[in-house]
C-alpha positions in Angstrom: -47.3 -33.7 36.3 -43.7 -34.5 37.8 -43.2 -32.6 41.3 -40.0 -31.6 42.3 -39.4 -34.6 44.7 -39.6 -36.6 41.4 -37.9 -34.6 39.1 -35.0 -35.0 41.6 -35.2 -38.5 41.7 -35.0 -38.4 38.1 -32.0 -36.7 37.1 -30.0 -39.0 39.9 -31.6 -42.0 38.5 -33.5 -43.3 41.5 -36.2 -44.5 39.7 -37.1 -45.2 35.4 -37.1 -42.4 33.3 -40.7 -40.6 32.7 -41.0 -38.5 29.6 -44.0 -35.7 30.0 -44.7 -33.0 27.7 -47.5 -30.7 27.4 -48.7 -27.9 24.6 -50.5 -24.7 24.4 -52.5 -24.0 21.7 -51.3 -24.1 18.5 -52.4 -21.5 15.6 -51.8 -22.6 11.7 -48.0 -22.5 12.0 -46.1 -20.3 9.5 -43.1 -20.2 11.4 -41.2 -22.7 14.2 -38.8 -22.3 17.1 -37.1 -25.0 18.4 -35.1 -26.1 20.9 -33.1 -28.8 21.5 -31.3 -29.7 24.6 -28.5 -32.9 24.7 -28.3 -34.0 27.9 -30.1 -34.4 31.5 -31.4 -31.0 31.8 -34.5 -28.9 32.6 -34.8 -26.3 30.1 -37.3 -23.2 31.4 -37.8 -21.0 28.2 -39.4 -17.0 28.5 -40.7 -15.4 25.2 -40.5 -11.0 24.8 -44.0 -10.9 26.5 -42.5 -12.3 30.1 -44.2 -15.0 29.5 -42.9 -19.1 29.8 -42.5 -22.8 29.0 -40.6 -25.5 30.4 -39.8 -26.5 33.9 -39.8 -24.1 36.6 -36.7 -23.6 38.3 -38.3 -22.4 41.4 -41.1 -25.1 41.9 -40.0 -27.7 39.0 -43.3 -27.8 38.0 -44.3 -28.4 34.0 -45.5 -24.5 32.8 -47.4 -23.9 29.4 -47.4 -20.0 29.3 -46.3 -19.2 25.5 -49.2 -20.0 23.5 -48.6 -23.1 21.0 -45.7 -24.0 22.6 -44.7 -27.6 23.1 -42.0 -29.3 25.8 -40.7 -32.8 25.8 -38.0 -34.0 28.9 -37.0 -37.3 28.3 -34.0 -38.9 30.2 -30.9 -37.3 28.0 -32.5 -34.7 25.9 -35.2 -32.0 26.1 -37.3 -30.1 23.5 -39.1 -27.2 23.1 -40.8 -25.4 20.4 -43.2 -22.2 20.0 -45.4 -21.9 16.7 -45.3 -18.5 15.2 -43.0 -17.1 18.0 -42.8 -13.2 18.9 -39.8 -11.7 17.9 -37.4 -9.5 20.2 -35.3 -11.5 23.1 -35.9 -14.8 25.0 -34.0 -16.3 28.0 -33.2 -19.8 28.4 -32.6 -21.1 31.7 -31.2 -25.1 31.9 -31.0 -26.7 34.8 -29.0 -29.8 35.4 -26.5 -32.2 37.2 -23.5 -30.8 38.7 -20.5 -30.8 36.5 -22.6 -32.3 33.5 -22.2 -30.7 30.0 -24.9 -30.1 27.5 -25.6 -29.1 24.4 -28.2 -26.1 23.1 -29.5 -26.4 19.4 -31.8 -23.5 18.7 -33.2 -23.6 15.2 -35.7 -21.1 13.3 -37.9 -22.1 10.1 -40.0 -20.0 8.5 -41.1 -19.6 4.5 -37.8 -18.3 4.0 -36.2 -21.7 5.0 -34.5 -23.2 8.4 -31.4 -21.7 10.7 -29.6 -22.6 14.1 -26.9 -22.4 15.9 -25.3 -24.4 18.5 -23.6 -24.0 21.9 -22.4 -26.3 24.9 -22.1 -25.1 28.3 -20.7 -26.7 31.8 -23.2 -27.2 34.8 -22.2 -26.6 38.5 -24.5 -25.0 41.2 -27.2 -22.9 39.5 -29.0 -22.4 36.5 -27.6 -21.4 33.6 -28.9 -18.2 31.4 -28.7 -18.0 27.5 -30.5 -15.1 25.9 -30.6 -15.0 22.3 -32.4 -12.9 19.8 -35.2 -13.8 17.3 -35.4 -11.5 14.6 -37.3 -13.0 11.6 -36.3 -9.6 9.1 -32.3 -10.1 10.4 -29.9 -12.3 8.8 -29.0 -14.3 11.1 -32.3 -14.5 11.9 -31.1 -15.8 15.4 -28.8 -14.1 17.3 -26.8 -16.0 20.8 -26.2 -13.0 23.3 -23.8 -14.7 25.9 -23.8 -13.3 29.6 -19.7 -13.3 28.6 -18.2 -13.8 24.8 -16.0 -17.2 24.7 -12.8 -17.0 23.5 -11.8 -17.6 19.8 -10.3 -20.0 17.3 -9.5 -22.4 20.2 -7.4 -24.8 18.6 -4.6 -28.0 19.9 -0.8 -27.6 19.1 1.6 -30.2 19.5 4.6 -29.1 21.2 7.4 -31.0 21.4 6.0 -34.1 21.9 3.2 -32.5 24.4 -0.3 -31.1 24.6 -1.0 -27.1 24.4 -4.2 -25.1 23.8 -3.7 -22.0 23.0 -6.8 -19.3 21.6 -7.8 -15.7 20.5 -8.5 -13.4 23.4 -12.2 -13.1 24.2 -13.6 -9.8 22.5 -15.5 -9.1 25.7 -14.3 -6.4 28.1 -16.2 -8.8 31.1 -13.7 -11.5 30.5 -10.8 -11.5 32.9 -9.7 -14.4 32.9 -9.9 -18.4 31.0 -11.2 -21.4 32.7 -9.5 -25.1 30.8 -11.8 -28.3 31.3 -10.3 -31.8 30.5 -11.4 -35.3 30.6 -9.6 -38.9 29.6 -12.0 -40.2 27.4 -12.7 -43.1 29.7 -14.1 -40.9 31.9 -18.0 -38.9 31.6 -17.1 -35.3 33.4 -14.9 -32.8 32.6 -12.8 -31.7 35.8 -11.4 -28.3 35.7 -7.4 -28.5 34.5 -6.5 -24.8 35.3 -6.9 -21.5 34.7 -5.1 -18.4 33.2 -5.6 -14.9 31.9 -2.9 -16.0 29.2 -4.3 -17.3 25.5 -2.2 -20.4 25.8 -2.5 -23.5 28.5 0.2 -26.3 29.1 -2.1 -29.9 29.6 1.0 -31.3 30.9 -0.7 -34.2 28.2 1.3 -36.2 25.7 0.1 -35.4 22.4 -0.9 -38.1 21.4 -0.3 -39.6 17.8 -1.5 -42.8 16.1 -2.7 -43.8 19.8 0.8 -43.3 21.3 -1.0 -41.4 24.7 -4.1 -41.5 26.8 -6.3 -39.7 24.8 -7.8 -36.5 26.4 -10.7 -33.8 25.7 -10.9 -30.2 26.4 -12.5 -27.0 26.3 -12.0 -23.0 27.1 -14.6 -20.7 28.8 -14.3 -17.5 29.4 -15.0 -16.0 33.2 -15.8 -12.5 34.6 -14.5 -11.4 37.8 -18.0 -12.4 39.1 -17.6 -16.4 38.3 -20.1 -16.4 35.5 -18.8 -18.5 32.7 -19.1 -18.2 29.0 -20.6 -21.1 26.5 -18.0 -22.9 24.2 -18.5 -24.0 20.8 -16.0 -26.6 20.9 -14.6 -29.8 22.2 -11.1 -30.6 21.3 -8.6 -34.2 21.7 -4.8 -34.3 22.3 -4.5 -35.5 18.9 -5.4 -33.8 15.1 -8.6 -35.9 14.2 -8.8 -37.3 10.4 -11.6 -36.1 8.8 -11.8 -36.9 4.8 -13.4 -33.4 3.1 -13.6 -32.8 -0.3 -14.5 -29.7 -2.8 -14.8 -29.4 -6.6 -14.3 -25.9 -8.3 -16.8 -27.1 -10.6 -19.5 -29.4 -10.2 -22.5 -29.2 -13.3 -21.6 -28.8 -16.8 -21.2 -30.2 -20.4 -19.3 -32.6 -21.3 -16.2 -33.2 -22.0 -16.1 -31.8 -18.3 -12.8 -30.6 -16.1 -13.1 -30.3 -13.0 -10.1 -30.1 -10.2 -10.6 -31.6 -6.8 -9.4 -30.3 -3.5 -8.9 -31.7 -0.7 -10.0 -30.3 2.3 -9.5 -32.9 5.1 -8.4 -31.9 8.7 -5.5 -33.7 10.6 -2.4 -35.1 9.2 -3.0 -36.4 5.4 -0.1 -38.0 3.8 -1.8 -40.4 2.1 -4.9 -39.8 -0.7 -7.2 -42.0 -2.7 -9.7 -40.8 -5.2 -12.1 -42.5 -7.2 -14.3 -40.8 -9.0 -17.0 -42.7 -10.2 -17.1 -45.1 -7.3 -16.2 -48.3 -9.4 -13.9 -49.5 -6.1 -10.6 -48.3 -8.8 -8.4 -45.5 -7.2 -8.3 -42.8 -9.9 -5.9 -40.1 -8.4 -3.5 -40.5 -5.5 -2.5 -36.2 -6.1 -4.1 -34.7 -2.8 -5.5 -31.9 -5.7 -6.3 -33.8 -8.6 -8.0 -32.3 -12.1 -10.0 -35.3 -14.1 -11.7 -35.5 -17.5 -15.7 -36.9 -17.5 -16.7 -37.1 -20.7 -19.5 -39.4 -20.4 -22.9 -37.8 -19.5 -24.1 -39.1 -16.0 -24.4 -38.6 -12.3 -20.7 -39.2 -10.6 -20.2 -40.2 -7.2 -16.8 -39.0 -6.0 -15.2 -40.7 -2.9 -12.2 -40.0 -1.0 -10.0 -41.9 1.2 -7.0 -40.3 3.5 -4.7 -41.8 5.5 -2.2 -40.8 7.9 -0.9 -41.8 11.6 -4.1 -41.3 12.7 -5.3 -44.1 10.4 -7.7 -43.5 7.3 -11.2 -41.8 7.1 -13.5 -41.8 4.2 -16.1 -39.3 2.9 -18.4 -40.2 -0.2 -20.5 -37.6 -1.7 -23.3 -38.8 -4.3 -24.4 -37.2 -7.2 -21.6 -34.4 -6.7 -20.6 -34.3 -9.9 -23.9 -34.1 -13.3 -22.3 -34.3 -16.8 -25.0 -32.9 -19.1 -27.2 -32.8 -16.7 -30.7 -32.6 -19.0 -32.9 -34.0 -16.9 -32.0 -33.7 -12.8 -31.2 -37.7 -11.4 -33.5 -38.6 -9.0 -32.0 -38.3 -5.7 -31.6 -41.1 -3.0 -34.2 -40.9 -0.5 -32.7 -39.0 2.2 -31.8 -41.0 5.6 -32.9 -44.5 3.6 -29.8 -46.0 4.8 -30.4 -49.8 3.8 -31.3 -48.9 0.4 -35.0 -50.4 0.4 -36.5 -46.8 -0.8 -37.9 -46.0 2.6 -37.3 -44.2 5.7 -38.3 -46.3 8.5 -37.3 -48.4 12.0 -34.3 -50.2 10.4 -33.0 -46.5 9.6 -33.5 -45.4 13.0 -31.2 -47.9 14.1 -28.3 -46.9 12.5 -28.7 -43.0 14.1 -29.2 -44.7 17.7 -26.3 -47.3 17.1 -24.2 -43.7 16.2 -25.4 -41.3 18.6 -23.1 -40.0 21.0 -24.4 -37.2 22.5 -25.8 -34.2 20.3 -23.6 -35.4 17.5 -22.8 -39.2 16.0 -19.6 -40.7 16.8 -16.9 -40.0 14.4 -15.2 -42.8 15.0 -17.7 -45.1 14.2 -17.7 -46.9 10.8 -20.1 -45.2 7.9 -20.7 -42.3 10.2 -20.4 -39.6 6.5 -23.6 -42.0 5.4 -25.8 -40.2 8.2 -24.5 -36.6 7.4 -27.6 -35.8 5.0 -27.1 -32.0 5.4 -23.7 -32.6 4.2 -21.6 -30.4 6.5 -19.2 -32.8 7.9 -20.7 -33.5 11.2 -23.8 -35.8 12.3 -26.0 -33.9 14.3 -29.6 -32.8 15.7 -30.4 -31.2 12.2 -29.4 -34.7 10.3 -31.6 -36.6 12.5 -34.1 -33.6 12.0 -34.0 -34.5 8.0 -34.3 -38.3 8.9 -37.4 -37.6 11.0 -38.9 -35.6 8.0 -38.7 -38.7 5.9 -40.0 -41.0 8.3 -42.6 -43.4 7.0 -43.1 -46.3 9.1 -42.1 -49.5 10.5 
């Protein structure tokens, strides 16, 4: 068991990283919470009954309280999960390195299938509380209870050349006031840029387009009159980010089939390439194209966009099934090389990728690794991956 001397030493990186866990016992499971912490923290998790699992705050010593629970601290991430959890409310108190930002996935899976939801919070002198709700008869099943409500719909705006944020009041009555983080992206922590009680914030940043500025991040938090901040659910750039998405109004039919395209990218398109059978021949330059298959088959649909910002791709197999008698087999999800398994060689391509809880967008290929697909590459794609897993 690490002591607290060594736990310190740890997270300051005065000697190699350990990795302990420990687990209680476990019953048949029928239903799985999880937990999953980005970054160099000590999570410390209490379940309805009072009782816990994780590292102790107070003596930072390894507790296995909540029957068949499991915890895992490795050197940028922790873990924890309970089999057949109680239901009702559960606090979850992270400890970490001043200034350091991290990243909660909480995730439910029962018969009924899997949920979660995500949040980021800032570190600075004590330990951070999230209480959320497990309620396995409620949709959402899970249910993030913030000591203060974020603010909304946080969102960039070039103005006149320069950087503003600007967001929807928080909804909670604690909120007085808006704390604004920022960090050039060569640099690992967020410093506090200002604060407000406004819903607008002036970086005093160029915007920056096709790389003309120093590219910056940010986020908002909301603050009581007491100091406590809120979580934030977003990290944003001085810049509108091209990200290729596509939709179909119509994906499965009979042939001959019609079906019109949209496209649903994000940044500053004014450029669009379509080809929708993969064959490497652009099809459609129309940012909404409608196209004709009348040959029965399995259609992969890809779409380039470009823009000042440069180009991004998206490719989404098997979207489209023309007289679809018999279901095509579908790739074997997170085989990346193409050899029909999941194994080590696969692996590397989500560590070469990983940047934090989510894989680099900015990295070639990084839409192969989205297996959920929603547009990002996260803790639940690599949660698919590890699913498949079959060997070296």
């Amino acid at each position: 068991m690490l002591q607290s001397h060594e736990i310190c030493q740890f997270l300051n990186n005065d000697f190699p990283c350990p990795a302990f866990r420990g687990s209680g016992s476990a019953p048949e499971l029928t239903s799985l919470l999880s937990v999953n912490i980005v970054g160099r923290v000590q999570p410390f998790l209490s379940n309805p009954a009072g009782l816990s699992s994780g590292i102790d705050p107070t003596t930072a010593e390894l507790m296995q309280a909540i029957p068949g629970s499991e915890v895992e601290v490795i050197a940028s991430n922790a873990g924890l999960s309970v089999a057949d959890p109680m239901s009702g409310p559960y606090t979850l108190e992270i400890s970490a390195l001043a200034e350091d930002v991290f990243t909660v996935e909480l995730g439910f899976t029962d018969a009924s299938g899997t949920e979660s939801l995500r949040t980021s919070a800032i570190y600075h002198d004590t330990p951070i509380v999230l209480t959320f709700e497990l309620d396995p008869l409620a949709a959402p099943a899970l249910l993030l209870v913030p000591a203060v409500e974020p603010p909304v719909n946080v969102r960039v705006e070039n103005v006149n050349g320069m950087t503003q944020l600007a967001w929807d009041a928080s909804p909670d009555a604690n909120a007085t006031d808006y704390n604004i983080y920022a960090r050039p992206d060569a640099d690992p922590k967020f410093i506090l840029l200002g604060t407000t009680t406004g819903t607008s914030f002036e970086t005093g940043h160029a915007f920056s387009i096709g790389g003309s500025a120093v590219a910056w991040r940010y986020f908002v938090v909301a603050r009581t009159a007491k100091g406590t901040e809120s979580p934030f659910f977003a990290v944003l750039e001085n810049r509108h980010r091209l990200v290729a998405r596509l939709a179909a109004d119509v994906t499965t039919g009979m042939k001959p089939l019609t079906v019109t395209f949209a496209d649903q990218s994000s940044g500053e398109v004014s450029a669009w390439a379509w080809d929708f059978d993969s064959d490497g021949t652009i099809d459609s330059d129309d940012p909404n194209p409608t196209h004709l298959f009348e040959t029965p088959g399995s259609y992969t649909v890809t779409l380039t966009v470009g823009g000042l910002e440069g180009t991004d791709t998206t490719i989404r197999a098997g979207f489209i099934n023309v007289d679809p008698l018999v279901p095509p087999e579908p790739p074997v999800p997170g085989d990346f090389d193409g050899d029909a398994d999941v194994d080590l060689v696969d692996l590397a391509g989500f560590i070469d990728r990983m940047n934090g809880p989510f894989v680099d967008p900015t990295l070639t290929g990084w839409h192969l690794f989205d297996l959920d697909p929603d547009y990002d590459v996260d803790l639940r794609d690599f949660a698919i991956w590890e699913n498949g897993f079959i060997g070296e």
